[in-house]
FIVO-156955 format. One record per residue (C-alpha): x, y, z; residue number from 1. Coordinates in nm, 4 decimals, decimal comma. Layout:
# FIVO-156955
site X:X | Y:Y | Z:Z | num:NUM;
...
END
This chain:
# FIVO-156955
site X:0,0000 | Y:0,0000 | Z:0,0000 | num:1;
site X:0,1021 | Y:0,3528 | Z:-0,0994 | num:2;
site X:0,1695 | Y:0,5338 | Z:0,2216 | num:3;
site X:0,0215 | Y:0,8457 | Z:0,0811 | num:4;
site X:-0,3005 | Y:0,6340 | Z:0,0734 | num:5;
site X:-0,3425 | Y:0,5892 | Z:0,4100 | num:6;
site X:-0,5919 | Y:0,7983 | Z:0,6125 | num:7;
site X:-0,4792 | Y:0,8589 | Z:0,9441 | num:8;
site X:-0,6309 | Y:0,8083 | Z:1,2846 | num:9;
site X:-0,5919 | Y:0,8132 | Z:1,6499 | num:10;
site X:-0,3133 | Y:0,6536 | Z:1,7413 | num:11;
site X:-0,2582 | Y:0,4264 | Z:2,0899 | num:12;
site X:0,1162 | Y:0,4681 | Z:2,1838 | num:13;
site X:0,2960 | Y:0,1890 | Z:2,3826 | num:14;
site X:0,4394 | Y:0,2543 | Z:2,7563 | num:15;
site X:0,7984 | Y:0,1961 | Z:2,8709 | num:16;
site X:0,8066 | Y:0,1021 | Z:3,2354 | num:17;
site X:1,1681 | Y:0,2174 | Z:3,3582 | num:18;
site X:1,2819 | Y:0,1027 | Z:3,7269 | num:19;
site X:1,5153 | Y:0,3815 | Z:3,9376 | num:20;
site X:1,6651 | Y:0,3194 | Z:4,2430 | num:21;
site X:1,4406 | Y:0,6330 | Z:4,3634 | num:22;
site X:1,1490 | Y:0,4428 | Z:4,2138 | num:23;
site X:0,8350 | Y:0,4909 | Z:4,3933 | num:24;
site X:0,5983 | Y:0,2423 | Z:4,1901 | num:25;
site X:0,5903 | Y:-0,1664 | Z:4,3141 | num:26;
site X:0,9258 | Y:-0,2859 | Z:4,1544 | num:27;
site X:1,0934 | Y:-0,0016 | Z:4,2128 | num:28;
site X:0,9533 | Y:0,1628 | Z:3,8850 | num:29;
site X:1,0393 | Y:0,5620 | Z:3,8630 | num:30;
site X:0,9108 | Y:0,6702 | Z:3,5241 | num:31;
site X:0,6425 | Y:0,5680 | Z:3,3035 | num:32;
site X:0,7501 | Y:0,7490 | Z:2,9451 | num:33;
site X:0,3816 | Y:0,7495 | Z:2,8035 | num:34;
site X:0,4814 | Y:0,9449 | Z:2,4227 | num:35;
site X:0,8700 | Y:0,9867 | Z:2,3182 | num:36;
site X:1,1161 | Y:0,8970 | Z:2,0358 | num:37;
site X:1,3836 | Y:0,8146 | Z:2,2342 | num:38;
site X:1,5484 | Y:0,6756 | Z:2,4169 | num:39;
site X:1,2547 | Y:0,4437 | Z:2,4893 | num:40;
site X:1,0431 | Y:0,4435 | Z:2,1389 | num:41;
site X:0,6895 | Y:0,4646 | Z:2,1445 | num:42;
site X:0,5029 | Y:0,2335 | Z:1,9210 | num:43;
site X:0,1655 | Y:0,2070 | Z:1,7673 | num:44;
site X:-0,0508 | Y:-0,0437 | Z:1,9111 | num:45;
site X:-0,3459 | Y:-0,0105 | Z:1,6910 | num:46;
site X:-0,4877 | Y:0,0493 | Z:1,3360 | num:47;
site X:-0,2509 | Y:0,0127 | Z:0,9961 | num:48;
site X:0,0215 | Y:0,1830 | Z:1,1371 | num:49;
site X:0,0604 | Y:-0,0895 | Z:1,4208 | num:50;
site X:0,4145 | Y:-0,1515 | Z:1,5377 | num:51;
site X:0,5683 | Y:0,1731 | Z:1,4043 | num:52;
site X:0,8098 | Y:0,3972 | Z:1,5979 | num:53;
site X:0,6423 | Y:0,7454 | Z:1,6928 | num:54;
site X:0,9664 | Y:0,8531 | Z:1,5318 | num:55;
site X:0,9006 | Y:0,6998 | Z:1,1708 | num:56;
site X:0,5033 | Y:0,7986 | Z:1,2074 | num:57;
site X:0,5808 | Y:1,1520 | Z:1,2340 | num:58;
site X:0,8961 | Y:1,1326 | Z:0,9313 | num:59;
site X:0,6533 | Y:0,9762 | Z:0,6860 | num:60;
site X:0,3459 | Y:1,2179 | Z:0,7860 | num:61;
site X:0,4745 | Y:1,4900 | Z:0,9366 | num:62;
site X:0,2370 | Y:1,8070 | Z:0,8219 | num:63;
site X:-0,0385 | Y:1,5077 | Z:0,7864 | num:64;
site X:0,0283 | Y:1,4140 | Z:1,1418 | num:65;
site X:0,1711 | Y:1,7357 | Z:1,3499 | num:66;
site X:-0,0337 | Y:2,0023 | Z:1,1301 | num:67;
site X:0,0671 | Y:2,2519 | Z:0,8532 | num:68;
site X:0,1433 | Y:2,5399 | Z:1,0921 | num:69;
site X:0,4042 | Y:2,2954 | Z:1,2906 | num:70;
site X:0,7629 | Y:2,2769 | Z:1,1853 | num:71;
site X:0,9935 | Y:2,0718 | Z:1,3896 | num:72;
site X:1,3577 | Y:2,1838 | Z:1,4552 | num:73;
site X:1,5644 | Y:1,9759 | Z:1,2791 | num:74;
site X:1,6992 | Y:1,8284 | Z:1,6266 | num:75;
site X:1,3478 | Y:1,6871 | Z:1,7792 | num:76;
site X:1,1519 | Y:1,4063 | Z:1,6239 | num:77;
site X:0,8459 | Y:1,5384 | Z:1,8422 | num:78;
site X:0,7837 | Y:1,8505 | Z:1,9708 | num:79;
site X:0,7171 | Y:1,7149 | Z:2,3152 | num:80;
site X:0,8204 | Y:1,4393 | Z:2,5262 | num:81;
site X:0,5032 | Y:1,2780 | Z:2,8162 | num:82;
site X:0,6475 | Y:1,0687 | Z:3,0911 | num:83;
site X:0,5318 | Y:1,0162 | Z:3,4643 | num:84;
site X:0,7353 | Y:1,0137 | Z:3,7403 | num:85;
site X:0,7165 | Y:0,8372 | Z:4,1112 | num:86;
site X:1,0140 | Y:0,9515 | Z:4,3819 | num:87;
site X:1,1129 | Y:0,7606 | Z:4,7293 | num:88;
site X:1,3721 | Y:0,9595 | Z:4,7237 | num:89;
site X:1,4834 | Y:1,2874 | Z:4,6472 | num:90;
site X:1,6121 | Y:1,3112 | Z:4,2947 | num:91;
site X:1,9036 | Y:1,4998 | Z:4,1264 | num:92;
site X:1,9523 | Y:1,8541 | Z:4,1153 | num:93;
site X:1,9412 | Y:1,9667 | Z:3,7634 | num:94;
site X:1,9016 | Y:2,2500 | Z:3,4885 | num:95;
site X:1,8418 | Y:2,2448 | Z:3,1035 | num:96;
site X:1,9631 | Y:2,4596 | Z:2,8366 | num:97;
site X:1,7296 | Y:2,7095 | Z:2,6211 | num:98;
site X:1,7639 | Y:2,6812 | Z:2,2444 | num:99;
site X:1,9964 | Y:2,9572 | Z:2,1838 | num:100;
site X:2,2824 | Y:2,7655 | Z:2,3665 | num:101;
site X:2,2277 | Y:2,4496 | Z:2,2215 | num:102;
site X:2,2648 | Y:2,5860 | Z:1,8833 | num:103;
site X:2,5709 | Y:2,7909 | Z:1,9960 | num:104;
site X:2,7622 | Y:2,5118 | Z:2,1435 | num:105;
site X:2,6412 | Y:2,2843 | Z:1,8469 | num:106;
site X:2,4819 | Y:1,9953 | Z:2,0751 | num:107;
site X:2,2449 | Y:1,7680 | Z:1,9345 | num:108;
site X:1,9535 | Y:1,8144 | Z:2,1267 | num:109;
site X:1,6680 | Y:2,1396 | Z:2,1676 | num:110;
site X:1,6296 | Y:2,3208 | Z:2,4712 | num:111;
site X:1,4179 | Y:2,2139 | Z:2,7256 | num:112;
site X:1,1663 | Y:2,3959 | Z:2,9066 | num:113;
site X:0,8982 | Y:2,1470 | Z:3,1696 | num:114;
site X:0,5393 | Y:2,1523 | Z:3,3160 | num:115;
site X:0,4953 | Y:1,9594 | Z:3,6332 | num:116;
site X:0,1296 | Y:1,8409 | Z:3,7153 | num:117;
site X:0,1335 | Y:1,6640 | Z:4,0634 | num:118;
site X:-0,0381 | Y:1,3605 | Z:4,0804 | num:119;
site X:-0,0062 | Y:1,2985 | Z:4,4376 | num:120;
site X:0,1710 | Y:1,4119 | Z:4,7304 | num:121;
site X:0,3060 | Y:1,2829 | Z:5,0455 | num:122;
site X:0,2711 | Y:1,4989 | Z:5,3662 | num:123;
site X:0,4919 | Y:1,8257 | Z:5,3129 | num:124;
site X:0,6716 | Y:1,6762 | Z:5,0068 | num:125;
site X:0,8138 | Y:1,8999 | Z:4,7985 | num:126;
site X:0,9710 | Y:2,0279 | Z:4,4709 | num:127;
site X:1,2900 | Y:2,2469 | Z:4,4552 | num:128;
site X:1,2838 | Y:2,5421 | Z:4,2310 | num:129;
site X:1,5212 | Y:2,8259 | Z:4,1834 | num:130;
site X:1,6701 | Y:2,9741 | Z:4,4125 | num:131;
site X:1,5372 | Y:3,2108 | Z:4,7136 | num:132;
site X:1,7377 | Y:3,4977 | Z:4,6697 | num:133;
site X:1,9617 | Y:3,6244 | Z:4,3949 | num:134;
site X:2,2916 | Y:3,4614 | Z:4,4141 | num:135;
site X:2,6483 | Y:3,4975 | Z:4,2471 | num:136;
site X:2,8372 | Y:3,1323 | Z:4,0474 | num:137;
site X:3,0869 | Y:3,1698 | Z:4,3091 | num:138;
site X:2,8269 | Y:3,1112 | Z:4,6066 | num:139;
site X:2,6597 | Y:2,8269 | Z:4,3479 | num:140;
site X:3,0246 | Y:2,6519 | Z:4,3501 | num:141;
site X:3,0797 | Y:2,6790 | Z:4,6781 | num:142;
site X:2,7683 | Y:2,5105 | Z:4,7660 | num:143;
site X:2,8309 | Y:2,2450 | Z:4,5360 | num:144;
site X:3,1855 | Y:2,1749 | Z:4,6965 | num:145;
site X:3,0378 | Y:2,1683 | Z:5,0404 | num:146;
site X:2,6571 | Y:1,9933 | Z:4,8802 | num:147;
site X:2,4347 | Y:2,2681 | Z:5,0237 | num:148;
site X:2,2979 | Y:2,4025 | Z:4,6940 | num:149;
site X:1,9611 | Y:2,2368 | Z:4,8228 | num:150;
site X:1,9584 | Y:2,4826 | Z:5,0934 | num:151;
site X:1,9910 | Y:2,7743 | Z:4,8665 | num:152;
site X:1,6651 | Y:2,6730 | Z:4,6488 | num:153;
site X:1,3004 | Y:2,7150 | Z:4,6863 | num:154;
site X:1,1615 | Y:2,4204 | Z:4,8900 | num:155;
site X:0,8202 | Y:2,4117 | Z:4,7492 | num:156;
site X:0,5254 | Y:2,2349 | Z:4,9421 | num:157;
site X:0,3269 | Y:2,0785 | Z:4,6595 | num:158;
site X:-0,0508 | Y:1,9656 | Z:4,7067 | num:159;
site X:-0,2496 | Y:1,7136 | Z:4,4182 | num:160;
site X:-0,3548 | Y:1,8830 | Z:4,1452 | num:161;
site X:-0,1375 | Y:2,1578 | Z:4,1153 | num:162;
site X:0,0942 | Y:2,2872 | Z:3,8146 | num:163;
site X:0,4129 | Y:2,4660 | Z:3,7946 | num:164;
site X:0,6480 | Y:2,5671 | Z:3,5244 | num:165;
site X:1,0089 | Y:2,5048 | Z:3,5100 | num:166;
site X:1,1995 | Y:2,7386 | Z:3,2263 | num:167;
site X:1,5079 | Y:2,6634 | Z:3,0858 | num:168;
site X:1,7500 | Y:2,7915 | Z:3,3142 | num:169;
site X:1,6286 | Y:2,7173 | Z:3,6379 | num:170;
site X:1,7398 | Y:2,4830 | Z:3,8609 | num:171;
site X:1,5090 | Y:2,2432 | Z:3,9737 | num:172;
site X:1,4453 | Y:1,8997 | Z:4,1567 | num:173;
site X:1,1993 | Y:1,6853 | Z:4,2023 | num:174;
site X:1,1299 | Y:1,6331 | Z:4,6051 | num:175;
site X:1,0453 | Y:1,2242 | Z:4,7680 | num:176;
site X:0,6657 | Y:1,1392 | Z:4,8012 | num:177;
site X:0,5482 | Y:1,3154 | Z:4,4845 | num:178;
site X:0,4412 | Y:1,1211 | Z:4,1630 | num:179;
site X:0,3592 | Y:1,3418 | Z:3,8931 | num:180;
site X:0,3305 | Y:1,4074 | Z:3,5326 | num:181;
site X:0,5454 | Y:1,5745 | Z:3,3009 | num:182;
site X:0,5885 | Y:1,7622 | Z:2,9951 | num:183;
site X:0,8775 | Y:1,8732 | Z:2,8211 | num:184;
site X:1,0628 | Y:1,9397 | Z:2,4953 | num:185;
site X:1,1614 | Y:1,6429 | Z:2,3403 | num:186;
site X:1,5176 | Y:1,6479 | Z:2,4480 | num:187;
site X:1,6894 | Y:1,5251 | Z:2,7054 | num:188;
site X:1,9574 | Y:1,7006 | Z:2,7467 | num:189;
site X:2,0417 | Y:1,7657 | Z:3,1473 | num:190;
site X:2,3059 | Y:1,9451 | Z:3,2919 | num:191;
site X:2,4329 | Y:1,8326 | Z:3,6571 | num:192;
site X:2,5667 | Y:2,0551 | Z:3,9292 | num:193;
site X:2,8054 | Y:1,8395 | Z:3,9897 | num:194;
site X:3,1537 | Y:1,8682 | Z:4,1592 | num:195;
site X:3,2284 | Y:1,5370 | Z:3,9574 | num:196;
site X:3,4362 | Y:1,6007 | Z:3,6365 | num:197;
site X:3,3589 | Y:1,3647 | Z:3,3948 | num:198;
site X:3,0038 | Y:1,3849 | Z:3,1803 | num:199;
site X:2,8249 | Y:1,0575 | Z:3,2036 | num:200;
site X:2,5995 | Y:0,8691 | Z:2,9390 | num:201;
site X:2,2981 | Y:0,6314 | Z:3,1152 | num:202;
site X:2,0077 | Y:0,5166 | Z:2,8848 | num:203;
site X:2,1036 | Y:0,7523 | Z:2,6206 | num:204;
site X:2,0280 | Y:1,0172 | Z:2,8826 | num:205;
site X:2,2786 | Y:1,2664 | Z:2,8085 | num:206;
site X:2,4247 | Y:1,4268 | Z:3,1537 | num:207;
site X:2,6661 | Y:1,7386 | Z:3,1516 | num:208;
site X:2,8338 | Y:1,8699 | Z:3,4605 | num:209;
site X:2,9252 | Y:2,1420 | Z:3,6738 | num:210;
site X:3,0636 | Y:2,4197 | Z:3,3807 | num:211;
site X:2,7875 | Y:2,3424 | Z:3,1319 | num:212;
site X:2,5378 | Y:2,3623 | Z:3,4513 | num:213;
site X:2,7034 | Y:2,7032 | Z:3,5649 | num:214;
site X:2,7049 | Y:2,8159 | Z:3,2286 | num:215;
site X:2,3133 | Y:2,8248 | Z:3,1817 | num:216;
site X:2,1861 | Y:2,8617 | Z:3,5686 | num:217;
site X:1,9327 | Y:3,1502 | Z:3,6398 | num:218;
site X:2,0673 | Y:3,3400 | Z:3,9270 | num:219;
site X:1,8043 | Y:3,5164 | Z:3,9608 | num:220;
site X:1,5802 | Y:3,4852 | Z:4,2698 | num:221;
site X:1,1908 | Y:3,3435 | Z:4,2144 | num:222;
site X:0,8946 | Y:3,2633 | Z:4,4434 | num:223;
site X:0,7476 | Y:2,9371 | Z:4,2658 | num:224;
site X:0,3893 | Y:2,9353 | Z:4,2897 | num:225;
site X:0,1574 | Y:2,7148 | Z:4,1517 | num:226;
site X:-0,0860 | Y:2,8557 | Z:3,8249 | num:227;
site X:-0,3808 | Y:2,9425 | Z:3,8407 | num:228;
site X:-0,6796 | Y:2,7086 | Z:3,6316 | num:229;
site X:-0,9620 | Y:2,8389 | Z:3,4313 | num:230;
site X:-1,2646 | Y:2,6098 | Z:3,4598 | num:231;
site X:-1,6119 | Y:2,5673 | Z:3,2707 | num:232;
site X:-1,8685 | Y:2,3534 | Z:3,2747 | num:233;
site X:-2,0036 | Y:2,1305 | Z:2,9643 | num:234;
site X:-2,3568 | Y:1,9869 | Z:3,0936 | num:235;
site X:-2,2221 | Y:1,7185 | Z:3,3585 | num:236;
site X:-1,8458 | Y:1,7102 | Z:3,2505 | num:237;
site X:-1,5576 | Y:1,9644 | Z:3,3103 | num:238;
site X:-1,2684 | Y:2,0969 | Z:3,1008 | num:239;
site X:-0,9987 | Y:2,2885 | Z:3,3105 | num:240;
site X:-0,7189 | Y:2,4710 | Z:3,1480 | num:241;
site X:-0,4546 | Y:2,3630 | Z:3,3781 | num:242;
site X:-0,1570 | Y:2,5784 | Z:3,1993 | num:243;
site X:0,0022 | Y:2,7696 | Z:2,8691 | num:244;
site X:0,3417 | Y:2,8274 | Z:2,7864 | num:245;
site X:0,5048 | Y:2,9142 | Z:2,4632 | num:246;
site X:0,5635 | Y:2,5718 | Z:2,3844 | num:247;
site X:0,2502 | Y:2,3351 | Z:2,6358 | num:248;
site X:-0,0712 | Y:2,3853 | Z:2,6499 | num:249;
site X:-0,2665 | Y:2,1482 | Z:2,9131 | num:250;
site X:-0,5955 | Y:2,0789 | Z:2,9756 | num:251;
site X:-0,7978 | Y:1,8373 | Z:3,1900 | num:252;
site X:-1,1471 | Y:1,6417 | Z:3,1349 | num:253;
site X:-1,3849 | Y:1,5524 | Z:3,3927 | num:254;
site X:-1,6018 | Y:1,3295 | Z:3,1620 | num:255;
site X:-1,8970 | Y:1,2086 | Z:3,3689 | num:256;
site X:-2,1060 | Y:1,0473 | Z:3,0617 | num:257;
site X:-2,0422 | Y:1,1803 | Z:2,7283 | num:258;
site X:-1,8131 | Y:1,4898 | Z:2,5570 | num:259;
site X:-1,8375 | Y:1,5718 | Z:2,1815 | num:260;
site X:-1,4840 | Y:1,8053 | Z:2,0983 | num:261;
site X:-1,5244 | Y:1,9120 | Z:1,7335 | num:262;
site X:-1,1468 | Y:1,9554 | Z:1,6052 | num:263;
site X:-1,0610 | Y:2,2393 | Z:1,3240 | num:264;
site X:-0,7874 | Y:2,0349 | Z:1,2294 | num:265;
site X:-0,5235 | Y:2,2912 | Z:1,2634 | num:266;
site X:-0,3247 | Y:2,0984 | Z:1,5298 | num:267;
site X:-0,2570 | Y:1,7525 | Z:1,6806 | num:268;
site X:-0,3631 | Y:1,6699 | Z:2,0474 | num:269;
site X:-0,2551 | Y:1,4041 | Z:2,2712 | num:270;
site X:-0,4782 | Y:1,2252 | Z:2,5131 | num:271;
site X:-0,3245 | Y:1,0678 | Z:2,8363 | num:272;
site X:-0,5835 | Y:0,8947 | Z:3,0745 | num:273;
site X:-0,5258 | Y:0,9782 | Z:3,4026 | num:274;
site X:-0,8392 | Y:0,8069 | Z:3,6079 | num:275;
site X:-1,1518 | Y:0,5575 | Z:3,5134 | num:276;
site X:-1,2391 | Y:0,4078 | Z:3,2029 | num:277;
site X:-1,3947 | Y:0,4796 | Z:2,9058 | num:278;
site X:-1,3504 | Y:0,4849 | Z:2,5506 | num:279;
site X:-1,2716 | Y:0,7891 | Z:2,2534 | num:280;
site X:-1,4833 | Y:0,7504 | Z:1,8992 | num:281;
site X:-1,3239 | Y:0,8619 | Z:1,6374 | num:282;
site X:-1,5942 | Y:1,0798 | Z:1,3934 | num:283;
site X:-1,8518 | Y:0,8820 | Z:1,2659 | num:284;
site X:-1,6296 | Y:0,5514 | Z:1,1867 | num:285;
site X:-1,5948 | Y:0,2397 | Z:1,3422 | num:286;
site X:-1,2373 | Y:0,3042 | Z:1,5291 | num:287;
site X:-1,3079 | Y:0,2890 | Z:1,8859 | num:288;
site X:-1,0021 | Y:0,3256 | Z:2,1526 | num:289;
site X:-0,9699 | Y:0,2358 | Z:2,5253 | num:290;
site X:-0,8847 | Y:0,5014 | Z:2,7117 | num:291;
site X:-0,6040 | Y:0,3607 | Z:3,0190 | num:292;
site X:-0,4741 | Y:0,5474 | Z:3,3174 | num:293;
site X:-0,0980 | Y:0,6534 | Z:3,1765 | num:294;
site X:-0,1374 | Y:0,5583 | Z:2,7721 | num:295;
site X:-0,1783 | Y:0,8445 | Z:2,5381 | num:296;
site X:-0,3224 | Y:0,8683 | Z:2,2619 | num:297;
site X:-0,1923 | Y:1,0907 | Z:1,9721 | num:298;
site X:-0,4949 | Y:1,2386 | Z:1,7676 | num:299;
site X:-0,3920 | Y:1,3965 | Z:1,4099 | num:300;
site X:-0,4281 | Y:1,7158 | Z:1,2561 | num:301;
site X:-0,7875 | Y:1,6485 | Z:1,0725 | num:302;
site X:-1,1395 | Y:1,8199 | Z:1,1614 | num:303;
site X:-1,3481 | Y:1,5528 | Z:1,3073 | num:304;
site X:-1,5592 | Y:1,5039 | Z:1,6156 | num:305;
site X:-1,4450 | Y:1,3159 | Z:1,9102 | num:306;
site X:-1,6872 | Y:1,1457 | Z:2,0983 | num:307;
site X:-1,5681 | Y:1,0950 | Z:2,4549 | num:308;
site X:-1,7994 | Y:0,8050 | Z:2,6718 | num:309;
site X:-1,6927 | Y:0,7411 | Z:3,0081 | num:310;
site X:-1,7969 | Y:0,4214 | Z:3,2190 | num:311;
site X:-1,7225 | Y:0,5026 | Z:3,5697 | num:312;
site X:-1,5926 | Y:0,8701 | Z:3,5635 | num:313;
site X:-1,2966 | Y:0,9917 | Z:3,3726 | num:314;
site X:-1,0190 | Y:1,1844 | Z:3,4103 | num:315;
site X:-0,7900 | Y:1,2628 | Z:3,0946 | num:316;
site X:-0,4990 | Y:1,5342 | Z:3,0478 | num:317;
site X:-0,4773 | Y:1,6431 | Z:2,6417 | num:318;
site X:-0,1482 | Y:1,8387 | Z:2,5727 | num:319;
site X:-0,0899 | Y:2,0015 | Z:2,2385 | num:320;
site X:0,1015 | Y:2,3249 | Z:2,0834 | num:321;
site X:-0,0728 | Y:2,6070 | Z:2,1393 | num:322;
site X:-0,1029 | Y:2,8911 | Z:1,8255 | num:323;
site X:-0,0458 | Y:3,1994 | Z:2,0431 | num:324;
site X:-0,0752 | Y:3,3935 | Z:1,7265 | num:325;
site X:-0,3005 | Y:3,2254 | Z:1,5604 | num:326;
site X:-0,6713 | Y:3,0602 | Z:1,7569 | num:327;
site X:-0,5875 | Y:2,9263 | Z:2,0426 | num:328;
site X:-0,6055 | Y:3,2478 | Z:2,2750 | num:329;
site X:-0,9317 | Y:3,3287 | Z:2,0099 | num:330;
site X:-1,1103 | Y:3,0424 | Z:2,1184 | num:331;
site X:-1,0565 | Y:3,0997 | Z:2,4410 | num:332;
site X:-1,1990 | Y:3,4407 | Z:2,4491 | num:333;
site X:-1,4701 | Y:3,3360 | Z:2,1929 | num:334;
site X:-1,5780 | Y:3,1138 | Z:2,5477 | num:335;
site X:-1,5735 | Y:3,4051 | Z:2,7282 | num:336;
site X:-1,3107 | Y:3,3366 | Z:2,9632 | num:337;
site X:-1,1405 | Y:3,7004 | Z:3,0486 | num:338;
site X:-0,8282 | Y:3,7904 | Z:2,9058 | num:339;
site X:-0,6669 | Y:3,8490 | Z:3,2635 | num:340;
site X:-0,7788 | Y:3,4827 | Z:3,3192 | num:341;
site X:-0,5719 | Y:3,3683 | Z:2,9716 | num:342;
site X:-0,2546 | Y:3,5183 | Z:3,1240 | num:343;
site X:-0,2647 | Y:3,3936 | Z:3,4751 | num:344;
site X:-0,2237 | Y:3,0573 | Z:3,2800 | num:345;
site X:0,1412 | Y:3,1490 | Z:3,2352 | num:346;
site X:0,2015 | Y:3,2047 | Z:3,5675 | num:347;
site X:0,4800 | Y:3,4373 | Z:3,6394 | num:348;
site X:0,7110 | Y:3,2739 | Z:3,4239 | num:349;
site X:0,4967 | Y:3,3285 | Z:3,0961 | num:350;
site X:0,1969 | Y:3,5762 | Z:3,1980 | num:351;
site X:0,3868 | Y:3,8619 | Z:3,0296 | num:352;
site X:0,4341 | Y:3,6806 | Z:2,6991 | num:353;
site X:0,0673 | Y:3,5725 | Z:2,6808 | num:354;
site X:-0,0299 | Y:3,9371 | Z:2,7702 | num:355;
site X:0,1678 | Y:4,0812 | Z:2,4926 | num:356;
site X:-0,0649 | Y:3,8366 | Z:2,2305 | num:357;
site X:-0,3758 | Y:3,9124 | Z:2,3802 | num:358;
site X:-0,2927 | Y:4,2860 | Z:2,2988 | num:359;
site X:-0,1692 | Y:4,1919 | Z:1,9266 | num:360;
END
């Protein structure tokens, strides 16, 4: 069959189940990567397209797939990457790069910027995030000789439900007793404060050290606080806009009994169940998908209805790119949801930015 020929339609991804020695799942599983090209491929499960990489999906129907408006950097093969995460234990400090110093110091990768959406939450557990006041690389390096740099950051107390951003730039870790889900460019490039010398390669995970992480720390200081949702009802269900960034948008669906989306077809969407069952319909065909706690489901770029039944309550996040110059602020004021509203969405890492194309 002629690949052009194919019509394309939602596809179920595959899960990689990856055990840490932090692991909080049974078997000592840490991260569930629920959509990514590597290093852990996601495959189809379903439909024609069955058994093929996420990676050679989106090469053989990119614009078909991603959307016309879409272009990749030549560096990702998606332009996010969806894993969850489970801690015992606190994890690494780290910080990534922003695109401008990946493409100056020629590395292979994009800059990464994250969204963290806390699943659950052990009594006062806590993310670390930036640092409390502004601070100098010689205090940074001392604290890494004498391993206080934890001490330096913002210990935030983190409650279920919640979402905060994480630029590139800031340092960041991710506290024990917290499971959550996250969202990030498709790179995984990491830099370590580290007073070790030597880089170091695990999983394909690439992992930088102290210089590289001095190089592109925020000194800044910050006051991490988590953003603020905009709700609305649709008859019995609920769709919450949980967050928008430059690069994430994320919403959540209550789905009680049934929720028709109509799609313009500008953009894909991914669908990651969260809680309950139920199943997505697919326009008025015959391709009906089970919809899992942690699988996602990547929906293409073509205007159709989705049809949304769930069996016992359901609870789904949908990420996508958001068009902040094209409809995606539009249709949220077209809802009636206030601009001021649209901006606290950013928080104060991206408020300003979402401000400035309101006012375009």
């Amino acid at each position: 069959m002629n690949l052009k020929d194919i019509q394309l339609y939602p596809i179920e991804l595959s899960l990689s189940r990856i055990k840490k020695a932090w692991g909080g799942w049974p078997g000592k599983v840490g991260e569930i990567w629920s959509l990514s090209c590597y290093p852990y491929e996601s495959l189809a499960l379903n439909g024609i397209l069955a058994g093929s990489t996420l990676r050679d999906i989106v090469g053989e129907f990119q614009q078909r797939l991603l959307g016309k408006t879409i272009e990749l950097d030549p560096r990702e093969p998606f332009p996010f990457l969806l894993k969850f995460i489970s801690s015992k234990k606190n994890l690494s400090i780290q910080v990534h790069p922003d695109d401008a110093y990946t493409l100056e110091h020629g590395l292979n990768m994009v800059g990464t910027d994250k969204i963290f959406y806390i699943l659950s939450a052990g009594p006062d557990a806590r993310i670390f995030s930036g640092f409390r006041d502004k601070i100098s690389k010689k205090t940074v390096l001392e604290s890494i000789n004498k391993n206080t740099i934890r001490g330096l950051m913002n210990a935030v107390i983190v409650k279920p439900d919640e979402v905060y951003t994480v630029p590139a730039g800031r340092i960041h870790s991710i506290g024990k007793g917290i499971s959550l889900f996250e969202i990030r460019r498709h790179s995984t490039l990491t830099f370590i404060p580290s007073a070790k010398k030597d880089g170091e390669i695990s999983n394909g995970i690439e992992s930088y050290q102290l210089n590289e992480a001095l190089n592109v720390l925020d000194l800044s200081s910050i006051s991490p606080k988590p953003i603020s949702r905009v709700a609305i009802s649709a008859h019995n269900n609920r769709i919450e806009w949980l967050c928008l960034t430059t690069n994430f948008m994320l919403r959540k669906l209550y789905i009680r009994n049934t929720l028709e989306i109509t799609l313009n077809g500008n953009r894909f969407l991914v669908y990651t169940g969260l809680k309950g069952r139920g199943y997505l319909r697919w326009g008025l065909s015959d391709i009906y998908i089970l919809i899992q706690p942690g699988q996602s489901i990547l929906i293409p770029a073509i205007p159709e209805d989705l049809l949304f039944k769930s069996e016992d309550g359901l609870e789904i996040l949908e990420t996508s790119v958001p068009d902040l110059a094209g409809d995606s602020i539009e249709q949220m004021i077209g809802m009636g949801i206030q601009p001021e509203r649209i901006a606290r969405l950013g928080g104060e890492d991206y408020s300003k930015i979402l401000r400035g194309c309101i006012t375009q």
